[in-house]
C-alpha positions as CSV (number, residue, x, y, z in Angstrom):
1,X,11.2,-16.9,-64.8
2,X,8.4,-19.3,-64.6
3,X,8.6,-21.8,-61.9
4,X,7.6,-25.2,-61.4
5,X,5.5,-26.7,-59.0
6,X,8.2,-28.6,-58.2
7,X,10.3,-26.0,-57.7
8,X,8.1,-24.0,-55.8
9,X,7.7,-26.7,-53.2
10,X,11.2,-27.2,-52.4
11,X,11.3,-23.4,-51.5
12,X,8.8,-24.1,-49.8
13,X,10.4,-27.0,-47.7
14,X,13.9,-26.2,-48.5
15,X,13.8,-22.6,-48.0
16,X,13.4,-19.4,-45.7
17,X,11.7,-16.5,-46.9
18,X,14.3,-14.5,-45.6
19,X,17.7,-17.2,-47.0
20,X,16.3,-16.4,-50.3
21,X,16.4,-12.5,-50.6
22,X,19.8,-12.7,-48.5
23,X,21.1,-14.7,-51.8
24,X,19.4,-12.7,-54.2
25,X,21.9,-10.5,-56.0
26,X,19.0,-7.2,-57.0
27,X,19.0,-6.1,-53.3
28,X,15.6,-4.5,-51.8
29,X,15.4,-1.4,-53.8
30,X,16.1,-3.5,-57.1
31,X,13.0,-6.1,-56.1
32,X,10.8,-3.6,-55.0
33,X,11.3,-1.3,-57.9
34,X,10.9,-4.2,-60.2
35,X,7.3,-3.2,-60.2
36,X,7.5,-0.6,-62.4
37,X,6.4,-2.8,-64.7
38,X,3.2,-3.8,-63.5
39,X,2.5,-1.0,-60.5
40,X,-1.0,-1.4,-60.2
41,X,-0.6,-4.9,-59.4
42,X,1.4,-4.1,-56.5
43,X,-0.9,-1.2,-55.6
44,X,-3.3,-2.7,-55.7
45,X,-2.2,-5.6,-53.2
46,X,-0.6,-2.4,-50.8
47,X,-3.8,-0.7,-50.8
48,X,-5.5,-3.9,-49.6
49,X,-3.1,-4.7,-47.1
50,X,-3.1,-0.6,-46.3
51,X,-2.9,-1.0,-41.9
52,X,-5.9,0.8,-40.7
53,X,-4.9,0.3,-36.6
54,X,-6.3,-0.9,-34.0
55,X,-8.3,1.7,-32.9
56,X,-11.2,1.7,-35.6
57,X,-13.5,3.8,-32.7
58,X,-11.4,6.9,-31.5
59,X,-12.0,6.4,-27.6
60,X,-12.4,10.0,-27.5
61,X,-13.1,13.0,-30.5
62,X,-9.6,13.1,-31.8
63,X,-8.3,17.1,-31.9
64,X,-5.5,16.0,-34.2
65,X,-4.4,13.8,-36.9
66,X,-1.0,14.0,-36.5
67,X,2.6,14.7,-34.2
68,X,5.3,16.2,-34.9
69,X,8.3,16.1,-31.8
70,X,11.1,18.4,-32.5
71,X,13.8,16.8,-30.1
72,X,16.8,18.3,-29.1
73,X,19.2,16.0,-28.4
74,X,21.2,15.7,-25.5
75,X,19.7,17.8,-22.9
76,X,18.8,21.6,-23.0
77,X,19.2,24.0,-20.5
78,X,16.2,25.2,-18.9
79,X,17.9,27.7,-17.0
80,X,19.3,29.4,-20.6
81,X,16.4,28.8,-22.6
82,X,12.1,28.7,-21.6
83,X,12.4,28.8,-17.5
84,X,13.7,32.4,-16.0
85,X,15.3,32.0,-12.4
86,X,16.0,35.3,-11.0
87,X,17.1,33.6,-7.2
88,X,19.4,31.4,-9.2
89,X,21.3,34.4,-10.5
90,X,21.6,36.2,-7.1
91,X,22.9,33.4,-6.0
92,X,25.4,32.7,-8.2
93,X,28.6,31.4,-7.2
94,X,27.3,30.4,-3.7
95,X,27.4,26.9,-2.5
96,X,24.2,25.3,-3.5
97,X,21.8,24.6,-0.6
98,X,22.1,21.3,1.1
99,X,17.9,21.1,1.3
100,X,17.7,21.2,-2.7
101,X,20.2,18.2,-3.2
102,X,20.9,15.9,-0.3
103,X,19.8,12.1,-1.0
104,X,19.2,13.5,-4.8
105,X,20.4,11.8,-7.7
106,X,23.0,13.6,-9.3
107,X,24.7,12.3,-12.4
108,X,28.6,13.4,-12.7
109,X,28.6,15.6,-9.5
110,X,28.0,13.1,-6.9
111,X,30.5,13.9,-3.8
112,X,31.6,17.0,-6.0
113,X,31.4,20.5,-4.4
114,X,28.2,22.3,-5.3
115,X,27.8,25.4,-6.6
116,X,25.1,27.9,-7.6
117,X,25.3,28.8,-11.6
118,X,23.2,31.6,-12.5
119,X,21.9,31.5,-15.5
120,X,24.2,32.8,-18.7
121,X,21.5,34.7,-20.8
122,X,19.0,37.8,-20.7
123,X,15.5,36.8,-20.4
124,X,12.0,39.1,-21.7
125,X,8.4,39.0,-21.7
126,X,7.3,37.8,-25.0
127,X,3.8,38.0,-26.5
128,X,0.0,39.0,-25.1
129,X,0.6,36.5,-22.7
130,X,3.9,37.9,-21.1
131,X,5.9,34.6,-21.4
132,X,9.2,35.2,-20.0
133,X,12.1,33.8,-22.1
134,X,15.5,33.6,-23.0
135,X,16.2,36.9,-25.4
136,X,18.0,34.9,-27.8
137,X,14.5,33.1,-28.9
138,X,12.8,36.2,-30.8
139,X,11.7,34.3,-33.5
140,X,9.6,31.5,-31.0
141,X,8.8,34.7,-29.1
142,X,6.5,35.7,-31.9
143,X,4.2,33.1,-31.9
144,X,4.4,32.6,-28.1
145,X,0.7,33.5,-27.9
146,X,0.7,29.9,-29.6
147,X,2.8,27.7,-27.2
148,X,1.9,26.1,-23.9
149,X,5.3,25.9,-22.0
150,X,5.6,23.0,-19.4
151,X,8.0,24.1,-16.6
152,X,7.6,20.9,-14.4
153,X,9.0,18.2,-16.8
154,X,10.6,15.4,-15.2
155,X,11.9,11.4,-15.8
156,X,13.6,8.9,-14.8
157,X,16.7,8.4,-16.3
158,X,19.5,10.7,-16.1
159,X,22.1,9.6,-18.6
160,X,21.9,10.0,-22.3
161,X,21.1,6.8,-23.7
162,X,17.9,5.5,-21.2
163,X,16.8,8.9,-20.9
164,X,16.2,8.7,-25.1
165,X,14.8,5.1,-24.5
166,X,12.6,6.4,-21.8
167,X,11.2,9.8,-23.6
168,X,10.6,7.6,-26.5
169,X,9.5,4.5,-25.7
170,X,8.4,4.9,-21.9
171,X,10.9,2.5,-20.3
172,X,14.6,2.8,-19.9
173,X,15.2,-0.8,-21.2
174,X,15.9,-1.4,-24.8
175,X,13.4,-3.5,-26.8
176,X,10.2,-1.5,-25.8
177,X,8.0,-0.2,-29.1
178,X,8.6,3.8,-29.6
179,X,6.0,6.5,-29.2
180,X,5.6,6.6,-33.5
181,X,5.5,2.9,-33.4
182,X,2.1,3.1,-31.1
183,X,1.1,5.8,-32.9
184,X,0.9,4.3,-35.9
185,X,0.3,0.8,-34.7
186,X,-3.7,2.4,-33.3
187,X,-4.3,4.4,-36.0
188,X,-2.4,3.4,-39.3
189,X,-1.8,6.6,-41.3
190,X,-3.1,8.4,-44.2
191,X,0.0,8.7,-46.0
192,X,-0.6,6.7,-49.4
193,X,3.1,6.2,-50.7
194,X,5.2,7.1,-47.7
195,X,5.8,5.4,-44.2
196,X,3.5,6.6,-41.5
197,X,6.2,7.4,-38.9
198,X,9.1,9.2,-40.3
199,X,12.3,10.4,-38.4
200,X,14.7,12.9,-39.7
201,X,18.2,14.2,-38.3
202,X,20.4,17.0,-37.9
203,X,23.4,17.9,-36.3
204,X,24.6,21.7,-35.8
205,X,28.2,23.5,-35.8
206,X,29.2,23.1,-32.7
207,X,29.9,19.6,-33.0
208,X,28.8,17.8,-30.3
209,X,27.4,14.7,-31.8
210,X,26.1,12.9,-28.8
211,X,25.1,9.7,-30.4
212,X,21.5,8.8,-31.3
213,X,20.2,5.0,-32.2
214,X,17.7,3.5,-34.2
215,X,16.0,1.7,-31.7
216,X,14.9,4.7,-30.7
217,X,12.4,4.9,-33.3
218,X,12.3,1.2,-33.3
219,X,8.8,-0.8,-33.1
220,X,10.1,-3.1,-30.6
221,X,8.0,-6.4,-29.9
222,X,5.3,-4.9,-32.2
223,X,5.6,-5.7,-35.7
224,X,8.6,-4.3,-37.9
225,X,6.4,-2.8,-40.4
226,X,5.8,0.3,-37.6
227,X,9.4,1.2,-37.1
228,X,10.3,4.5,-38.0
229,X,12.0,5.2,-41.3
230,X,15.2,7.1,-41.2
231,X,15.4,9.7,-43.7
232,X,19.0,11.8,-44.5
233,X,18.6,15.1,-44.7
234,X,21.6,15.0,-47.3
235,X,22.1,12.8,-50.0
236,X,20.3,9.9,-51.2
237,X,17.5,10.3,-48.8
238,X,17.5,6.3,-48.4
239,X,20.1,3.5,-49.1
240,X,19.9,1.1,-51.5
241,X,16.5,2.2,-53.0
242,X,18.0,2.6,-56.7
243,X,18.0,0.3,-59.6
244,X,21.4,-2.0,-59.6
245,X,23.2,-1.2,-62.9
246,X,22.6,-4.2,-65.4
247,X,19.3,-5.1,-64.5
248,X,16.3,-4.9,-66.9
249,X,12.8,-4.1,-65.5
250,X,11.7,-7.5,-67.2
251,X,14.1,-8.9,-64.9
252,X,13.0,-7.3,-61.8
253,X,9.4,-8.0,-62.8
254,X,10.3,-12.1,-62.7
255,X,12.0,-11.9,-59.4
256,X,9.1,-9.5,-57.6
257,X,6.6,-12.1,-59.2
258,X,8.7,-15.2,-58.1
259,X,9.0,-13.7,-54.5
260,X,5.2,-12.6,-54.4
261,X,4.2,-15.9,-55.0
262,X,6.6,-18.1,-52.5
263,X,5.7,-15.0,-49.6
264,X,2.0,-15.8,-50.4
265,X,2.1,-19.8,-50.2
266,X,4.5,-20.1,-47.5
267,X,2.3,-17.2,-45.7
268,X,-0.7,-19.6,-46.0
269,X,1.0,-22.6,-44.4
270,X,2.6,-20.8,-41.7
271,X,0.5,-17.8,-40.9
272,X,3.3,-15.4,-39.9
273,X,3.0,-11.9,-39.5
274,X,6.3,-11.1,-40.6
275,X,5.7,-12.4,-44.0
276,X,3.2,-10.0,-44.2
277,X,4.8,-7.2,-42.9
278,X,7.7,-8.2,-45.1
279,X,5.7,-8.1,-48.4
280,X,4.0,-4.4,-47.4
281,X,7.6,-3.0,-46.8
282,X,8.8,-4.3,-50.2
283,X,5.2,-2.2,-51.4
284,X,6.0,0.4,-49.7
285,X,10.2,0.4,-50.7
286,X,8.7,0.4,-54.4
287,X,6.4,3.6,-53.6
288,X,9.1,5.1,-52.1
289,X,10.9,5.3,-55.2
290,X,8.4,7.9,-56.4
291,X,7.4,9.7,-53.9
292,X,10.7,10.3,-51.5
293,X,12.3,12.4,-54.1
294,X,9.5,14.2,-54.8
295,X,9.3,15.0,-51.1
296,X,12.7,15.8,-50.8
297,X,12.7,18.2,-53.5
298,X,11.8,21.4,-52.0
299,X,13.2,23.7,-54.9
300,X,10.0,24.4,-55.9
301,X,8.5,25.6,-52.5
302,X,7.9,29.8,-53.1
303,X,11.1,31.5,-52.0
304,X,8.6,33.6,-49.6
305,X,8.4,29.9,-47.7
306,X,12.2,29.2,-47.7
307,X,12.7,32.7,-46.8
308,X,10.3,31.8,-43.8
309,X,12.5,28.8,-42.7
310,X,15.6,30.5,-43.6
311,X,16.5,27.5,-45.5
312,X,18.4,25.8,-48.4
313,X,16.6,22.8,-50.0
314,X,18.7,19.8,-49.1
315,X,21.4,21.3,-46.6
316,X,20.9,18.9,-44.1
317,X,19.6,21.2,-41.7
318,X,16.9,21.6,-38.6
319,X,15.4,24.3,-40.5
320,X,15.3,22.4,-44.2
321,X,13.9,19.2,-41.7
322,X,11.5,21.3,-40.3
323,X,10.1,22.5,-43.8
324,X,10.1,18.3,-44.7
325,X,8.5,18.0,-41.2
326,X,5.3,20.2,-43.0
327,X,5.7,18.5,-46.3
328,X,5.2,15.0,-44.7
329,X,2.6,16.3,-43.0
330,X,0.8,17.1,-46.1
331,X,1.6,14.0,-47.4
332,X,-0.9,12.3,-44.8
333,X,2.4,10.8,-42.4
334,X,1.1,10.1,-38.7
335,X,3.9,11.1,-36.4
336,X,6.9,13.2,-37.5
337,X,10.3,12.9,-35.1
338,X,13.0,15.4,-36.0
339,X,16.1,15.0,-33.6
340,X,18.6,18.0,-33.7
341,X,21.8,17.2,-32.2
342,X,24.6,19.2,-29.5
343,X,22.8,20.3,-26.6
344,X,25.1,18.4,-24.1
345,X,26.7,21.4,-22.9
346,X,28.9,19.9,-20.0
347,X,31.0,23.2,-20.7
348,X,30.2,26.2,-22.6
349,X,26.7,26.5,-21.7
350,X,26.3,30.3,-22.6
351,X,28.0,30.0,-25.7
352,X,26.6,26.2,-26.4
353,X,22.8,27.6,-26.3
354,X,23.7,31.0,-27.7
355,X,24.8,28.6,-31.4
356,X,21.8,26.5,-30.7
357,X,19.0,29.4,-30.9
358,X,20.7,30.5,-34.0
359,X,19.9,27.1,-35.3
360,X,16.4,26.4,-34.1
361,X,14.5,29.7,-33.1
362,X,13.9,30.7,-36.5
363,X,12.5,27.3,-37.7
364,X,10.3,26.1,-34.9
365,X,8.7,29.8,-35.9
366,X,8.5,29.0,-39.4
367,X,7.0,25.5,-38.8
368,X,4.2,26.9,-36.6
369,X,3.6,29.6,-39.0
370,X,3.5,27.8,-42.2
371,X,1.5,24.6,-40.9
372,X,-1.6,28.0,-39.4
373,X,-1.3,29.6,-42.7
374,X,-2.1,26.1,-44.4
375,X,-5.0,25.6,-41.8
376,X,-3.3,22.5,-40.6
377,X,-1.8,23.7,-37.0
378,X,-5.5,23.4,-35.8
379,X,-4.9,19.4,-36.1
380,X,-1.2,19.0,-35.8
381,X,0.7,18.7,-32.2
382,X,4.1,19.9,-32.1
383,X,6.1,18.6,-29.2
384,X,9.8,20.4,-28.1
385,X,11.4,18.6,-25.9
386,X,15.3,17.2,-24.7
387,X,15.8,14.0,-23.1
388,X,16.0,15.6,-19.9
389,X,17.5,19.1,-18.5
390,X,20.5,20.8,-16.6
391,X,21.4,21.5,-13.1
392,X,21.1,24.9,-11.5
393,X,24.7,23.7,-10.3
394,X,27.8,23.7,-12.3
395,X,29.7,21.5,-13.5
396,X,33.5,22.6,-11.9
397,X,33.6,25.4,-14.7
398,X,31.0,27.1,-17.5
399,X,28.8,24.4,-18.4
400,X,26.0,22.1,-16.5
401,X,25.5,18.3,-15.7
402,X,22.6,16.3,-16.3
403,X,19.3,16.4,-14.4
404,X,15.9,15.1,-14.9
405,X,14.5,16.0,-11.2
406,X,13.1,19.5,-13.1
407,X,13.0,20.9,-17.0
408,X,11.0,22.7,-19.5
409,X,9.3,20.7,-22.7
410,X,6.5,23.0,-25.2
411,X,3.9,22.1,-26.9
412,X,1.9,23.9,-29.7
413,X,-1.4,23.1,-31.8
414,X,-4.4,20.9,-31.7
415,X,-6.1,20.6,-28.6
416,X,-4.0,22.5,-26.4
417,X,-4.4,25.7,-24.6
418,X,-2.0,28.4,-26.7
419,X,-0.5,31.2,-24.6
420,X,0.2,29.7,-21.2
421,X,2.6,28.2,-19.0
422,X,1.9,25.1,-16.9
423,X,3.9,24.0,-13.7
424,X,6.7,25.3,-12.2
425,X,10.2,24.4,-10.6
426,X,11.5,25.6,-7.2
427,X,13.3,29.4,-7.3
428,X,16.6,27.6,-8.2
429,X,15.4,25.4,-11.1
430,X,16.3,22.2,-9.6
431,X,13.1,20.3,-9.3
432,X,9.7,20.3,-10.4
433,X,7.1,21.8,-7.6
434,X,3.7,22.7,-9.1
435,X,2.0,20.2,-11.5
436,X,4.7,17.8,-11.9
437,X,4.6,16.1,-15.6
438,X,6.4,13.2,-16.2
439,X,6.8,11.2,-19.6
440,X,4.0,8.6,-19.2
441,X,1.9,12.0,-19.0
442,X,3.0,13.5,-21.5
443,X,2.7,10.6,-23.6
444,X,-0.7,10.0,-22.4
445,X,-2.0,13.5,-23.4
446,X,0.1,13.1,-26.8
447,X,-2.4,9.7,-27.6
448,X,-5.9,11.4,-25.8
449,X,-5.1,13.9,-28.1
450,X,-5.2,11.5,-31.2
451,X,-8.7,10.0,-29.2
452,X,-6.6,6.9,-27.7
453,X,-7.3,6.4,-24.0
454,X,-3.5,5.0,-23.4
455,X,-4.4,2.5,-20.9
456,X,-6.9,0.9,-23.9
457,X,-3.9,0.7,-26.4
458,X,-1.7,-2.3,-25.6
459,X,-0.3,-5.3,-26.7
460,X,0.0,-9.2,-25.3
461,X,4.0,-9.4,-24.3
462,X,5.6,-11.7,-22.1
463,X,2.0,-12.6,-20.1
464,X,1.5,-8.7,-19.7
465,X,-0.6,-6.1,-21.2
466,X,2.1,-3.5,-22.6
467,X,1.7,-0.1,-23.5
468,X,3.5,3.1,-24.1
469,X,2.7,4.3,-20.5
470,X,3.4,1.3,-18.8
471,X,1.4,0.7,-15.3
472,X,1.5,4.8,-15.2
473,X,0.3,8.2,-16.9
474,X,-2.2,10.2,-16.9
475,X,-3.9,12.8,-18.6
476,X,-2.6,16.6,-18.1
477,X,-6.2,18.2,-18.0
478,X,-4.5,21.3,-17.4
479,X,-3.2,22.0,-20.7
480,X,-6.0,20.7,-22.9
481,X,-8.1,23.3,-24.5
């Protein structure tokens, strides 16, 4: 297809960017692939448009290159899992003190008779250190000598939906760019033919599928090209990335070329960012095409590794996420999200977290293993955490309501101190006491530990300086090795 001058302009005048490839029949994986007849000239153009961030002088000597946050979605227990409360069990059954509760904010038990809920599982000293956790963690128990627990989590939301805003974007209001987006938006990432912030998902068998959103790995007022990218753990990996039957690669090359070279005139006269970031994601849509099923493809990882995970290639799973998690890493991606879902244990607790540790304890092992025995956990930050925690109190039966006064998050790797735990909640679990952490901090050691000072890395938005952190955060000096 070789256009006219004419023809060109009236796109120009006649013609969005974006009313064009919403008419075009080929779809985005057909137009990006269409480069496979001419890759280097888009690589070429990707590698010079390659987003470096913002940050081209770490503010301080970075101690990793990388994140990877293992959440568990919907809330776990503290009190069955990383934080032992011996009171709480003797006291089980009793009505729960008025001094630990009164004026509180308490989710679903406001008014509601409170009662004392010991907690459900055995807990043991794991380790050179002597952590104390639940007994149905052996697997994290062996590589507790590696793990900083933080006992005296809190936030500020206490339902499901602003508490996953707020842990990910620091604000419980929708709209606000995620902790990935930031990342990558200061740094850029190494990753050559993948996106820098990835996000994978899994749901376990007790099915519980407490609903997660995009826009929580959205890039919010920052530009779209930092979103995370959603990849299934099952199936094609991403939609609408294949070849449309009955199209020719000499036809994809015409339309890539026709598009190139409207984006790049239209771009001149207007100076829009998007257009930019519009072109790069087609770039990176084509690269994709190579290199996501290669990533996917963990057949031909050593059985002594998928042993290690306990793992089928492609099952969907936390523990076949977790071994992508390490083969992104490799791959050069910046920050790594894996949610895994049905921790809102409303009823059922004992049983609830009893499934869950089946699901997870063996993986988080195998990633912190396998990312030391590839010399790579010395610059990688692994983050466990929920959304927020569970009362001491139950919830009219077996199970626990939401809280965010007092929880437990972990962190592994680069730059932090291995073998110790850090703040504490009161004897009944219910709020945070010693070296209360809340998200801004966390976030704020998450970017010091990439060499960002967080209040340096923000963003012009509606006449204000915006940043993950917001007005607050700070550094926990505590946990920094």
């Amino acid at each position: 297809m070789n256009l006219s001058s004419e023809l060109r302009q009236f796109f120009l005048q006649q013609q969005t960017r974006r009313t064009f490839l919403g008419r075009t029949s080929t779809g985005l994986g057909a137009l990006a692939l269409a480069s496979l007849i001419h890759p280097r000239l888009l690589k070429a153009a990707a590698n010079k448009d390659k987003w470096m961030g913002v940050v081209r002088e770490p503010h301080f000597p970075p101690k990793i290159k990388r994140v990877i946050w293992l959440t568990m979605a919907g809330g776990a227990s503290h009190l069955e899992t990383f934080d032992h409360k011996p009171k709480l069990a003797e006291m089980h059954g009793q009505p729960m003190p008025d001094s630990f509760t009164k004026g509180k904010q308490i989710a679903q038990l406001q008014g509601a008779r409170l009662t004392c809920y010991g907690p459900q599982l055995k807990f043991q000293r794991f380790g050179k250190c002597g952590a104390e956790i639940c007994e149905l963690f052996p697997q994290i128990g062996s590589v507790v000598d590696d793990i900083c627990f933080v006992r005296s989590m809190t936030t500020e939301a206490i339902n499901h939906d602003p508490a996953h805003m707020f842990m990910n974007t620091g604000s419980q209001i929708a709209g606000r760019p995620s902790m990935g987006s930031w990342t990558v938006y200061g740094l850029g990432s190494e990753a050559e033919e993948l996106p820098g912030f990835v996000v994978l998902t899994s749901l376990g068998k007790g099915g519980q599928n407490q609903p997660i959103a995009a826009r929580q790995w959205a890039s919010g007022f920052l530009p779209s090209r930092f979103q995370g990218v959603h990849l299934r753990g099952k199936g094609d990996p991403v939609l609408y990335l294949g070849t449309p039957p009955g199209i020719t690669r000499d036809q994809q090359h015409d339309v890539v070329q026709a598009i190139n070279t409207i984006n790049a005139r239209h771009d001149a006269v207007v100076d829009d960012p998007e257009i930019s970031t519009r072109i790069a994601q087609y770039e990176m849509a084509f690269q994709m095409q190579t290199s996501v099923p290669e990533l996917m493809d963990a057949s031909k990882e050593p059985q002594s590794v998928l042993d290690l995970y306990g793992c089928k290639p492609g099952d969907g799973s936390f523990a076949s996420n977790c071994l992508l998690s390490r083969r992104l890493a490799e791959r050069g991606v910046r920050f790594i999200q894996l949610y895994h879902k049905d921790w809102d244990h409303h009823g059922g607790v004992k049983e609830g977290v009893t499934l869950k540790a089946q699901e997870v304890d063996r993986a988080c092992m195998a990633l912190l293993t396998d990312l030391k025995q590839r010399d790579m956990w010395k610059d990688t930050l692994i983050v466990w955490a929920g959304e927020f925690g569970r009362t001491p109190m139950s919830q009219g039966g077996d199970g626990r309501d939401h809280h965010n006064a007092g929880f437990t998050v972990w962190l592994s790797g680069g730059g932090i101190k291995p073998g110790i735990s850090f703040g504490a909640t009161d004897e009944l679990g219910y709020s945070a006491v010693e070296n209360v952490v809340d998200v801004h901090d966390l976030h704020a050691t998450m970017l010091r530990l990439l060499g960002i000072e967080h209040t340096k890395l923000s963003v012009k938005f509606q006449g204000l300086d915006a940043r993950l952190t917001g007005i607050a955060g700070k550094t926990i000096e505590g946990i920094l090795g």
